[in-house]
C-alpha positions as CSV (number, residue, x, y, z in Angstrom):
1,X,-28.1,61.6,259.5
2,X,-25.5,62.0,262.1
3,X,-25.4,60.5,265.5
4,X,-26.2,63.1,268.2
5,X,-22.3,63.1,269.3
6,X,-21.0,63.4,265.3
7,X,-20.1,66.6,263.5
8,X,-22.8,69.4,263.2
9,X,-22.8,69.7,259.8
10,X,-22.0,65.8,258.8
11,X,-24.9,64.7,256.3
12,X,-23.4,65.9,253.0
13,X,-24.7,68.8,251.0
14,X,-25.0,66.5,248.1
15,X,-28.3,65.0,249.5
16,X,-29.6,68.7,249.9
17,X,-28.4,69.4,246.2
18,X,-30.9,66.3,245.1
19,X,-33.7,68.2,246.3
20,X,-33.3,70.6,244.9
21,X,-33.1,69.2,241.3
22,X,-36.7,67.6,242.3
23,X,-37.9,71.1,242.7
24,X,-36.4,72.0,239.6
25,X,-37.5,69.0,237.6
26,X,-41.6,70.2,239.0
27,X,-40.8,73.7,238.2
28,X,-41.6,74.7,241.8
29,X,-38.9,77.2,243.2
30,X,-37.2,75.8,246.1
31,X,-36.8,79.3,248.5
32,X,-39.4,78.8,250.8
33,X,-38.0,74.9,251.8
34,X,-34.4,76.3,252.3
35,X,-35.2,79.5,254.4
36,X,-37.5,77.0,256.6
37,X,-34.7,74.8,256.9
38,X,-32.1,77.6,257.8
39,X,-30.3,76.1,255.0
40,X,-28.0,79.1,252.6
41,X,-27.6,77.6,248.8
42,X,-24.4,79.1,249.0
43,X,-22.8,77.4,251.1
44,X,-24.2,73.9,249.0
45,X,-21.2,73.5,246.7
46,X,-18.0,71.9,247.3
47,X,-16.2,68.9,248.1
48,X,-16.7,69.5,252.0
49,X,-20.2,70.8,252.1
50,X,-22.5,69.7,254.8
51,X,-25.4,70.1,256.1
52,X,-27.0,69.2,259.7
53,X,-29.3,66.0,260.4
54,X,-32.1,68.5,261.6
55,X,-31.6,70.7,258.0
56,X,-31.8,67.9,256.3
57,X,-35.3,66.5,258.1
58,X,-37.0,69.5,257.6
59,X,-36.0,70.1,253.7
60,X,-37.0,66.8,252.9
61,X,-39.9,66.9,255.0
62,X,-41.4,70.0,253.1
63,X,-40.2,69.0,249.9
64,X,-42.0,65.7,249.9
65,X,-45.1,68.0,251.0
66,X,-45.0,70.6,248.5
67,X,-44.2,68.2,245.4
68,X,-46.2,65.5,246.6
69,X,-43.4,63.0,245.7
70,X,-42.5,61.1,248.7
71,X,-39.2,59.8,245.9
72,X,-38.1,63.2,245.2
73,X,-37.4,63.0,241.8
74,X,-35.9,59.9,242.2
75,X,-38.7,57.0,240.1
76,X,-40.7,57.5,236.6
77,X,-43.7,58.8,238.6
78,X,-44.2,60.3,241.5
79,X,-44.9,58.2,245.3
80,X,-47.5,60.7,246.5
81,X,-47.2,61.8,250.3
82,X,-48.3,58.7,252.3
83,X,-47.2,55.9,249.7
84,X,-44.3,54.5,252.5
85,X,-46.8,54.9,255.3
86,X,-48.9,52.4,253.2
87,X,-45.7,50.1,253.1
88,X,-45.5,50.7,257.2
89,X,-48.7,49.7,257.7
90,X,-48.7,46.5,255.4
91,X,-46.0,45.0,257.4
92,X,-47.5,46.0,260.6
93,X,-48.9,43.1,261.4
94,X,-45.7,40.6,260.2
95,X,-44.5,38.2,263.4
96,X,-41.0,39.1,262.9
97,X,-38.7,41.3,261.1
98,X,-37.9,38.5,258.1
99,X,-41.3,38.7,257.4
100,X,-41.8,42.4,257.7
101,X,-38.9,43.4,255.4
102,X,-40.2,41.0,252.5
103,X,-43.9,41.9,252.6
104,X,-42.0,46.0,252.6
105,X,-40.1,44.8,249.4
106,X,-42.9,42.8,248.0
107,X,-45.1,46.2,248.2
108,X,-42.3,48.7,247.1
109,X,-42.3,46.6,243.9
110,X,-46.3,47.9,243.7
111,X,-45.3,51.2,243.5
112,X,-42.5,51.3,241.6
113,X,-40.2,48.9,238.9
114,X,-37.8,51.3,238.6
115,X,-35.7,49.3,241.2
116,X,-35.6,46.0,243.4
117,X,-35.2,45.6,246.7
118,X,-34.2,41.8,247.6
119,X,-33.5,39.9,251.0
120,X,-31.3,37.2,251.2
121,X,-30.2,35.0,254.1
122,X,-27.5,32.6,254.3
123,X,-25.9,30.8,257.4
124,X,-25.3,33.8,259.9
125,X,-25.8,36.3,257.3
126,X,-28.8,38.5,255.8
127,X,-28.4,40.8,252.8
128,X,-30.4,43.3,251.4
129,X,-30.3,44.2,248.1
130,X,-31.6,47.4,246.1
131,X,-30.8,46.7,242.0
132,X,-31.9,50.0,239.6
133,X,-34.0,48.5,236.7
134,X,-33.6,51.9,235.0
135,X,-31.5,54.7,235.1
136,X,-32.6,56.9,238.3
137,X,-32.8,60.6,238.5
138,X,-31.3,63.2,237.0
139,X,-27.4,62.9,237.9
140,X,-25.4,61.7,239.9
141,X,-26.8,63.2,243.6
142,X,-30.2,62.2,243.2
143,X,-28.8,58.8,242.0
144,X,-27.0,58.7,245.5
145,X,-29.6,60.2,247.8
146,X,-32.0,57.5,246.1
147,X,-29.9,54.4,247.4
148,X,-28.7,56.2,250.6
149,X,-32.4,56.7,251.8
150,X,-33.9,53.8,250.5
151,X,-31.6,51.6,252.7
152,X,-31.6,54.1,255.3
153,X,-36.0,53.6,255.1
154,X,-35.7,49.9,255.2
155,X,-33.1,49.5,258.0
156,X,-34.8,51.8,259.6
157,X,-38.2,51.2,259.7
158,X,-37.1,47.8,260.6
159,X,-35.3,49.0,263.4
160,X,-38.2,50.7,264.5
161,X,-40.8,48.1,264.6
162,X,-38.3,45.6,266.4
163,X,-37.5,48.7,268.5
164,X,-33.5,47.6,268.1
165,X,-30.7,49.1,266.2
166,X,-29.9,46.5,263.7
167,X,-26.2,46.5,263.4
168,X,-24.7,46.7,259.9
169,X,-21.5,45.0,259.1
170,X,-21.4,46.1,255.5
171,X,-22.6,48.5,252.9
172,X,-22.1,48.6,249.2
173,X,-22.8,51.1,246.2
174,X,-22.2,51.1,242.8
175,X,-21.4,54.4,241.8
176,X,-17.6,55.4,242.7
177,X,-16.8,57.2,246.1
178,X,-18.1,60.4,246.4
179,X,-15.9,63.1,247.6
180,X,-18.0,62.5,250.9
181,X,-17.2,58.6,251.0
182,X,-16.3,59.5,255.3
183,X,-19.6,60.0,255.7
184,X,-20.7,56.8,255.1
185,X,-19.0,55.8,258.1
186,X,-22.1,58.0,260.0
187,X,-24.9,57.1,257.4
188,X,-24.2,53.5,258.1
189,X,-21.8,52.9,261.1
190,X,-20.1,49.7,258.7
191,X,-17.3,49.4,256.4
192,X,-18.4,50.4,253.2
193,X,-17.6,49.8,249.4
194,X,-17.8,51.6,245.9
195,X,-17.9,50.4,242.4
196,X,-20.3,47.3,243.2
197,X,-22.8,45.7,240.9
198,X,-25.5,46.9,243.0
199,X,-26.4,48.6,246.3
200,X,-27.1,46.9,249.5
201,X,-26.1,46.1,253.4
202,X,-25.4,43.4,255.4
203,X,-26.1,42.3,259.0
204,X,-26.7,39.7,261.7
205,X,-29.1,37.2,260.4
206,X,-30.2,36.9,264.2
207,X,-31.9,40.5,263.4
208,X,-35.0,38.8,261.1
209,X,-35.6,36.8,264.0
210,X,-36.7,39.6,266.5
211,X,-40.7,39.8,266.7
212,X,-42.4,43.0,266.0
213,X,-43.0,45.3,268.6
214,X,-45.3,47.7,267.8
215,X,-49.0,48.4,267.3
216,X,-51.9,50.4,265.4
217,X,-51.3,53.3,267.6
218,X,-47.7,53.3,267.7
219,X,-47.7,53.2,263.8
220,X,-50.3,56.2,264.2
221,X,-47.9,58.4,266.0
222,X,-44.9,57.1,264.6
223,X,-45.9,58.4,260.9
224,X,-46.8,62.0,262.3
225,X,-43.0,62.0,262.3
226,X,-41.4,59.4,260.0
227,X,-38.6,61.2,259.3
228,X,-36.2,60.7,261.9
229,X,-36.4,56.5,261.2
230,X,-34.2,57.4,257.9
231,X,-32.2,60.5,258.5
232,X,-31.1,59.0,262.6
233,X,-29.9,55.9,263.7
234,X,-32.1,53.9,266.1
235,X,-30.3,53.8,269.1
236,X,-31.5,50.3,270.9
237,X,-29.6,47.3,269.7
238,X,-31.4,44.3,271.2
239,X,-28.8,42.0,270.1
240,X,-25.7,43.9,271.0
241,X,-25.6,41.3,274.3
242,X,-25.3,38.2,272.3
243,X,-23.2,39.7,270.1
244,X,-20.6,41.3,272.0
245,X,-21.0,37.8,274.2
246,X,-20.2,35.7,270.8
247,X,-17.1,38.0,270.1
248,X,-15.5,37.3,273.7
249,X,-16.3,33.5,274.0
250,X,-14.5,33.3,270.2
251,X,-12.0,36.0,270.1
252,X,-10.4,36.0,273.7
253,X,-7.8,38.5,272.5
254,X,-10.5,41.0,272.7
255,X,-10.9,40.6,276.7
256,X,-8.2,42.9,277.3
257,X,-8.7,45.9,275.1
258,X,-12.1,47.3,275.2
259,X,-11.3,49.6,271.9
260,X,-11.2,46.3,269.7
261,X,-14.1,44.8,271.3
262,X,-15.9,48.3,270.6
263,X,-14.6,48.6,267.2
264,X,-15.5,44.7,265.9
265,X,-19.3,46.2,267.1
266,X,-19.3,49.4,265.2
267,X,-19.0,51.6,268.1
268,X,-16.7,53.7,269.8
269,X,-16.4,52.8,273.9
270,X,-18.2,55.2,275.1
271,X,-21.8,53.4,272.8
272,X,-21.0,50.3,273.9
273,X,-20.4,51.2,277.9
274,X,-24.1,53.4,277.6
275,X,-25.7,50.1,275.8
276,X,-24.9,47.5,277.5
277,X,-25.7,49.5,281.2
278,X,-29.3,50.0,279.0
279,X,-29.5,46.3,279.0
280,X,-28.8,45.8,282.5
281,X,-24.9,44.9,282.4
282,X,-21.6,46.1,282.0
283,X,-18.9,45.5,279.6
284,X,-16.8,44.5,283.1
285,X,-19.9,41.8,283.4
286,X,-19.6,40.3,280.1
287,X,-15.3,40.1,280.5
288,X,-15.8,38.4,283.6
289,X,-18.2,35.8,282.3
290,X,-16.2,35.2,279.1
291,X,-13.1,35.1,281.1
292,X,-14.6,32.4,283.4
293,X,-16.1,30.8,280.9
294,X,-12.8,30.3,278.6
295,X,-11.1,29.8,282.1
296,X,-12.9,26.3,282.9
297,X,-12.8,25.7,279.1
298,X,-8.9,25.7,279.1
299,X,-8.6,23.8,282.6
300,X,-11.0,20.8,281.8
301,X,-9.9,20.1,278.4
302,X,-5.8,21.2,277.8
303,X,-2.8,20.4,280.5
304,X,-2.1,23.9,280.4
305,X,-0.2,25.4,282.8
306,X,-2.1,27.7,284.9
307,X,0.3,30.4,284.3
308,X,-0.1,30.4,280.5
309,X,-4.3,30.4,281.0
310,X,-4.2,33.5,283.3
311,X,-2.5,35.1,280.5
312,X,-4.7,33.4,277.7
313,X,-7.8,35.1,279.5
314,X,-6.3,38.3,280.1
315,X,-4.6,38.2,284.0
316,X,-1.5,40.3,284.4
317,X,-0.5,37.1,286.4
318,X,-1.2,33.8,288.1
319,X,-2.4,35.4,291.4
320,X,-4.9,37.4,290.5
321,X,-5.9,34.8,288.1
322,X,-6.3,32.7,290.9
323,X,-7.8,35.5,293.0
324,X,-10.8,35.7,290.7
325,X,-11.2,32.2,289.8
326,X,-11.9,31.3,293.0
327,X,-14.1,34.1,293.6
328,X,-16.4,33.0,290.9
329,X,-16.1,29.3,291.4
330,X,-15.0,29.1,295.0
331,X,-11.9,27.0,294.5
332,X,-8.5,27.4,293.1
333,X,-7.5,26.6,289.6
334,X,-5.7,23.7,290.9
335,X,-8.8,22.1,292.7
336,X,-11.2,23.1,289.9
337,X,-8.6,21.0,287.5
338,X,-8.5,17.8,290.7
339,X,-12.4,17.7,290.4
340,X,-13.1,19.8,293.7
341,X,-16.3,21.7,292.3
342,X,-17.8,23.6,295.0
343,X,-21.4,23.1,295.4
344,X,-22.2,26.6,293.9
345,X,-20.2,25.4,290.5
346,X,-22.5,22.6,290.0
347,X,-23.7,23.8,286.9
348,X,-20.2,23.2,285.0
């Protein structure tokens, strides 16, 4: 479940653990799984145990194979192997990812009441919701890798047929932190909480609004290899533009420190630089237009000094406020304020 530039061993051993109780719950010995996946039950106990993202793919992956429970252990009855590819394909065909996720939860509830998965959107807002109807599991790990990969399966899938990360901004659980609660950090790239009444995640209600992407043969090839969609994070984030664009025009103390800017978008600089040049731009790009922007706010409707603006938008000083203002508008901050537009600025 870790990104590609995260610890080795960063999914925690607990998940593994889970598995292992469904082989134990079927009576099926668990050997053969764990030598495939190079993964030594010794080393499974502990606080600090971890596994790797590619262990953990190919332990479930057999696992859901061999007991022919694509739940592991987690429901009253089994989901035979193929029962989320059904789910897949009954939102294949949704015009956007609102409708795909509730025709996903609508179906779930088909194959199992053991829990509900809700969507809720509000203002700027959407919030999924997973609420257990019964206990889950056998203890506390399969409990755990239950809501973990449920999520992880929505969010993801989603994610896939928008083909766009969809940025969380929050997570919540209701079981108490594990002793692997910095994990979550990589499972879900938010700020997470324990101790909730239920289980769920939040994000950018702009995200149900993205169409779906993808097709009959893309769904074919995509469910030779499923995996990946829960135990990865989709990489593409169609709306990080608008939203790194919203947090500049509305929090212009961010146009100076790139680290803030990165961290108010879940990602560390280095994401956001590779991103944004994916979408064609630069994080230079989008300073420059929020800087104009809040620039030609300040001089057309406060008596500012110009001084105080070139500070307000992140200028060491007056000049090379000045410098660039003119090279975007081709005046002076002076003229600009006198109503001397040049003709290439007619569009303010």
């Amino acid at each position: 479940m870790p990104t590609p530039d995260a610890a080795p061993r960063a999914t925690p051993a607990a998940f593994i653990r889970a598995i292992l109780a469904a082989y134990r719950g079927q009576g099926r010995d668990p050997a053969p799984a764990l030598a495939r996946a190079q993964i030594d039950p010794a080393g499974l106990a502990g606080p600090g145990a971890g596994v790797t993202a590619a262990q953990l793919e190919a332990m479930a992956g057999r696992a859901m194979r061999e007991l022919d429970d694509e739940a592991l252990g987690w429901f009253s009855r089994r989901l035979p192997w193929g029962s989320y590819g059904l789910l897949a394909r009954g939102s294949l065909t949704a015009p956007d990812i609102h409708t795909a996720l509730r025709r996903w939860f609508r179906h779930h509830a088909l194959l199992t009441d053991d829990v509900s998965l809700a969507l809720e959107a509000e203002g700027t807002e959407a919030r999924v919701h997973l609420r257990e109807n019964q206990p889950l599991g056998g203890d506390a790990d399969m409990r755990e890798f239950c809501h973990v990969t449920l999520l992880r399966n929505a969010i993801g899938f989603s994610s896939w047929l928008a083909d766009s990360r969809i940025a969380l901004t929050e997570a919540w659980f209701p079981y108490p932190a594990p002793d692997h609660a910095g994990a979550y950090d990589l499972l879900f790239g938010c700020p997470t909480r324990f101790g909730a009444v239920d289980a769920g995640v939040a994000f950018d209600a702009r995200y149900l609004a993205l169409p779906v992407r993808r097709d009959e043969a893309a769904m074919r090839e995509m469910l030779r290899n499923a995996l990946p969609l829960i135990v990865l994070r989709y990489k593409r984030d169609r709306l990080l533009l608008r939203r790194a664009q919203a947090l500049l025009a509305t929090r212009p103390e961010l146009l100076a420190n790139a680290e803030a800017l990165a961290g108010a978008l879940n990602l560390s600089v280095r994401s956001l630089h590779r991103q944004l040049a994916r979408e064609g731009t630069s994080l230079q790009t989008l300073k420059d237009e929020a800087r104009k922007a809040e620039a030609i706010r300040l001089l057309d409707r406060s008596n500012r000094p110009v001084k105080q603006i070139a500070a307000q938008t992140g200028f060491a000083n007056e000049r090379s406020f000045a410098r660039a203002f003119r090279g975007w508008t081709g005046v002076s901050p002076a003229a600009w304020r006198l109503g001397e537009r040049a003709d290439k600025s007619n569009e303010y």
